[in-house]
C-alpha positions as CSV (number, residue, x, y, z in Angstrom):
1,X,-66.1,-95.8,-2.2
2,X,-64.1,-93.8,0.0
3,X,-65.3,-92.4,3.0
4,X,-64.0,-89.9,5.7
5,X,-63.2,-90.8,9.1
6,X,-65.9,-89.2,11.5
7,X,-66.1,-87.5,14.6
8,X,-68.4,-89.5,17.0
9,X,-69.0,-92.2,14.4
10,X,-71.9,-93.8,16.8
11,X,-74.7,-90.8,15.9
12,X,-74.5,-92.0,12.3
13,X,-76.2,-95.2,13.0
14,X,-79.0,-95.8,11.5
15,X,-78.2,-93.2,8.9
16,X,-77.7,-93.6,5.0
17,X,-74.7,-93.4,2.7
18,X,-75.8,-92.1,-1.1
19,X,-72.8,-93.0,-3.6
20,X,-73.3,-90.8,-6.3
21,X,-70.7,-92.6,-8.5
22,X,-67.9,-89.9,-8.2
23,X,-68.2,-89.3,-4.0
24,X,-70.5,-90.2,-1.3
25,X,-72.3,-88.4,1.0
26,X,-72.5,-89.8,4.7
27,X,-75.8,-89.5,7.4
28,X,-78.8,-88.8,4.7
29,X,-81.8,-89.7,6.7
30,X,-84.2,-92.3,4.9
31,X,-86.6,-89.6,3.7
32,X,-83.6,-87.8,2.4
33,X,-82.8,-91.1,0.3
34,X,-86.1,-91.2,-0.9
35,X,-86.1,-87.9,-2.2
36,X,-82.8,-88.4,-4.2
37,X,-84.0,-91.9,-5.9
38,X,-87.0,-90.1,-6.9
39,X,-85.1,-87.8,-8.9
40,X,-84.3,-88.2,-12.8
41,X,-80.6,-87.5,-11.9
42,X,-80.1,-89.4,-8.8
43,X,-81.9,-92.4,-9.1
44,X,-79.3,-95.0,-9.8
45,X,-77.0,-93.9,-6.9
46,X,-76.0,-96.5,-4.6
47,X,-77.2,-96.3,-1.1
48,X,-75.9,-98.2,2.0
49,X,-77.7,-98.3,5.4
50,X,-75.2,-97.8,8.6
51,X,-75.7,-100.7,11.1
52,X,-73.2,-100.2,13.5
53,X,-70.0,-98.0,14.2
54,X,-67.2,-98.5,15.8
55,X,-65.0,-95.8,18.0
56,X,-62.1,-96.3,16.0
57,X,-64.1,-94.8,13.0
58,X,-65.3,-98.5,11.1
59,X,-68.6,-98.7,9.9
60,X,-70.5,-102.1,9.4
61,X,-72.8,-101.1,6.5
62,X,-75.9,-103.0,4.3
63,X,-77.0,-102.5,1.0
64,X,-80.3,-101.3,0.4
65,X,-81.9,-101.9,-2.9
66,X,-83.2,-98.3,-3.9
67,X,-86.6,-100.4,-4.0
68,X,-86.9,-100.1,-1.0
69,X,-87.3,-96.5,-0.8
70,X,-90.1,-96.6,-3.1
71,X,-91.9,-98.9,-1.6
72,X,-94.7,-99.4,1.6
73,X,-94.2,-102.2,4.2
74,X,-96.1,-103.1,7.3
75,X,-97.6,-105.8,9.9
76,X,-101.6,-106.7,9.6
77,X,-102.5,-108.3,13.1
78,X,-105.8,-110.2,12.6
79,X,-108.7,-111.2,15.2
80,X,-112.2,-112.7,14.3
81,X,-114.0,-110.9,16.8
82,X,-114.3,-106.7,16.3
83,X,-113.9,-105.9,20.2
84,X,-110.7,-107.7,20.4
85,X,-109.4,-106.0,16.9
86,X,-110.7,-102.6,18.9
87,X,-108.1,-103.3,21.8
88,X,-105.6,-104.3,19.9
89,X,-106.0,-100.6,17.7
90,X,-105.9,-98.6,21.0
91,X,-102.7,-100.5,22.6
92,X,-100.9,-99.8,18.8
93,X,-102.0,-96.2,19.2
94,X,-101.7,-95.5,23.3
95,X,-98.0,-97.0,22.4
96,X,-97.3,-94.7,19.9
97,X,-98.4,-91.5,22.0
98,X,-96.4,-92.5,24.8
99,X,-93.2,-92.8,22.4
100,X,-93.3,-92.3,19.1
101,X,-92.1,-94.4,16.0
102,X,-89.2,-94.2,13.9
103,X,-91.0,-92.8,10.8
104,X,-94.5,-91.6,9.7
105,X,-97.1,-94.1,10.0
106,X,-100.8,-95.1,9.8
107,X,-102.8,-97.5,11.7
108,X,-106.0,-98.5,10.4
109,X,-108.8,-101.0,11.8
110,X,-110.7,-102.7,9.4
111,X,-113.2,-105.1,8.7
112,X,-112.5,-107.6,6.1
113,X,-115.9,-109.5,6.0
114,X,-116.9,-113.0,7.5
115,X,-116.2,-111.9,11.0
116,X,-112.2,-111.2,10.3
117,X,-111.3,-107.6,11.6
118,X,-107.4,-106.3,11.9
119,X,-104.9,-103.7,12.7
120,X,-102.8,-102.2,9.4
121,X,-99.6,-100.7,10.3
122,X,-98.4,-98.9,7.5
123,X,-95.3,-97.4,6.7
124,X,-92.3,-96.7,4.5
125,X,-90.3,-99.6,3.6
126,X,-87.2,-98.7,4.2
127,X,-88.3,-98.7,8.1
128,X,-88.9,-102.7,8.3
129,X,-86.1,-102.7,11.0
130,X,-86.7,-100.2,12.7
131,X,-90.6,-100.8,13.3
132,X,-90.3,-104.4,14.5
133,X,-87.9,-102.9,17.3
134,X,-90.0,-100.5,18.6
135,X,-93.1,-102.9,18.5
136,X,-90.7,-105.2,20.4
137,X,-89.5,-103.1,22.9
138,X,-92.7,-101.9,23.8
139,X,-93.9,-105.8,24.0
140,X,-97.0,-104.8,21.9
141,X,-98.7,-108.6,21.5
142,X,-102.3,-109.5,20.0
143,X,-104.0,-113.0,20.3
144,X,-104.6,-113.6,16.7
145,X,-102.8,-114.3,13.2
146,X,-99.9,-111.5,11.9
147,X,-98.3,-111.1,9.0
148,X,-95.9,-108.0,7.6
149,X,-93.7,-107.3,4.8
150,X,-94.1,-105.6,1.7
151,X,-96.6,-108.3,0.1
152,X,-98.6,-108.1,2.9
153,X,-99.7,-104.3,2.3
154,X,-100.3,-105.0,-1.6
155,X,-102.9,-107.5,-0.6
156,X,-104.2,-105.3,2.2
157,X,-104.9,-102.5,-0.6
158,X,-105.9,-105.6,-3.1
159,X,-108.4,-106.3,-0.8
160,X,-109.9,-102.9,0.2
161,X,-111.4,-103.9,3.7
162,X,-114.0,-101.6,5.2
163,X,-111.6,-98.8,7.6
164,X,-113.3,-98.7,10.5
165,X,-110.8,-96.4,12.3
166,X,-107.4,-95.0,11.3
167,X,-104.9,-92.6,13.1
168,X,-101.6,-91.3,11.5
169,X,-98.3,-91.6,14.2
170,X,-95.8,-89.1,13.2
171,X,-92.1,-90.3,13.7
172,X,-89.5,-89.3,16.2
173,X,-87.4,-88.1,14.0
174,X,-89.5,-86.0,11.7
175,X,-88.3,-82.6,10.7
176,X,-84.9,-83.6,10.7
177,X,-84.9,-84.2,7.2
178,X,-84.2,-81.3,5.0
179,X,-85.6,-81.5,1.0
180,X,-86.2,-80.0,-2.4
181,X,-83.0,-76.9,-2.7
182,X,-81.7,-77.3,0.8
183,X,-81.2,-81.1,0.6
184,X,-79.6,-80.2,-3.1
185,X,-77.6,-77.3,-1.7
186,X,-75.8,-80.1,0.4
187,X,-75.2,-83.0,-1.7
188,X,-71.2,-82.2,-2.3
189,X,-70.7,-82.0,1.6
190,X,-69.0,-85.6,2.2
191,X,-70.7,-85.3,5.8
192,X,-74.1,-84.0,5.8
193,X,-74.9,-83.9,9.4
């Protein structure tokens, strides 16, 4: 895969690379990604996360599984008494109005019977990263039991707990993505952004 050098190689962190097989296309946003893998045509391209860049122009790169894209991910944070749960909803949510997340996401708090309440965060997959950073660097903490990953939301939604409360974050990023004949339009541009 050959890629071109970049001007200011440091705003493509985070971005994606999409090799279609005969070029690739470098800074695709993750929703971007998604859309391509969803398509008959696309769907086995091969698509590489940017981690870091260098000034010289050198990219350190991971490769994502187009799973990933496909999939929803996510942290439950559990407490056995409902006011506590309660708290811990309103921190997840004043935190997300004060800055918000990386990507689209919901919170719910639900009941799960036998005095055990949580806090679902739920969100695309391909965000896993960037959603334990921001909950870090706001120091968000609860008292009880956590657990997150993929897995974690497939039992959530086995287990259809009573929703008590929700609220939908929107991401900081949203509306940067394009899709459906403008994101198409583009796809033979090496650099997309």
């Amino acid at each position: 895969m050959k890629l071109p050098k970049l001007d200011n190689p440091n705003r493509y962190k985070g971005l994606y690379i999409f090799d279609f097989g005969d070029h690739a296309g470098v800074g695709f946003t993750a929703e971007e990604v998604a859309e391509l893998l969803e398509s008959e045509r696309y769907r086995e391209g091969k698509v590489y996360k940017i981690h870091r860049a260098c000034p010289d122009g050198q990219l350190e790169l991971k490769g994502v599984p187009n799973e990933t894209f496909l999939l929803e991910s996510g942290m439950l944070f559990y407490s056995a008494l409902e006011e506590t749960a309660q708290g811990d909803f309103k921190r997840l949510v004043d935190i997300a109005i004060e800055g918000a997340p990386p990507c689209r996401a919901k919170v719910h708090l639900v009941h799960f019977g036998d005095e055990k309440f949580a806090v679902a965060l739920i969100y695309p997959g391909e965000y896993e990263d960037e959603m334990s950073v921001w909950l870090s660097d706001r120091a968000y903490r609860t008292t009880g039991a956590a657990e997150g990953g993929t897995g974690a939301v497939e039992r959530y939604y086995q287990a259809a707990p009573e929703i008590l409360d929700r609220y939908q974050l929107f991401g900081a990023g949203e509306g940067l993505s394009r899709t459906g004949d403008e994101l198409l339009g583009s796809l033979k541009q090496v650099v997309q952004r």
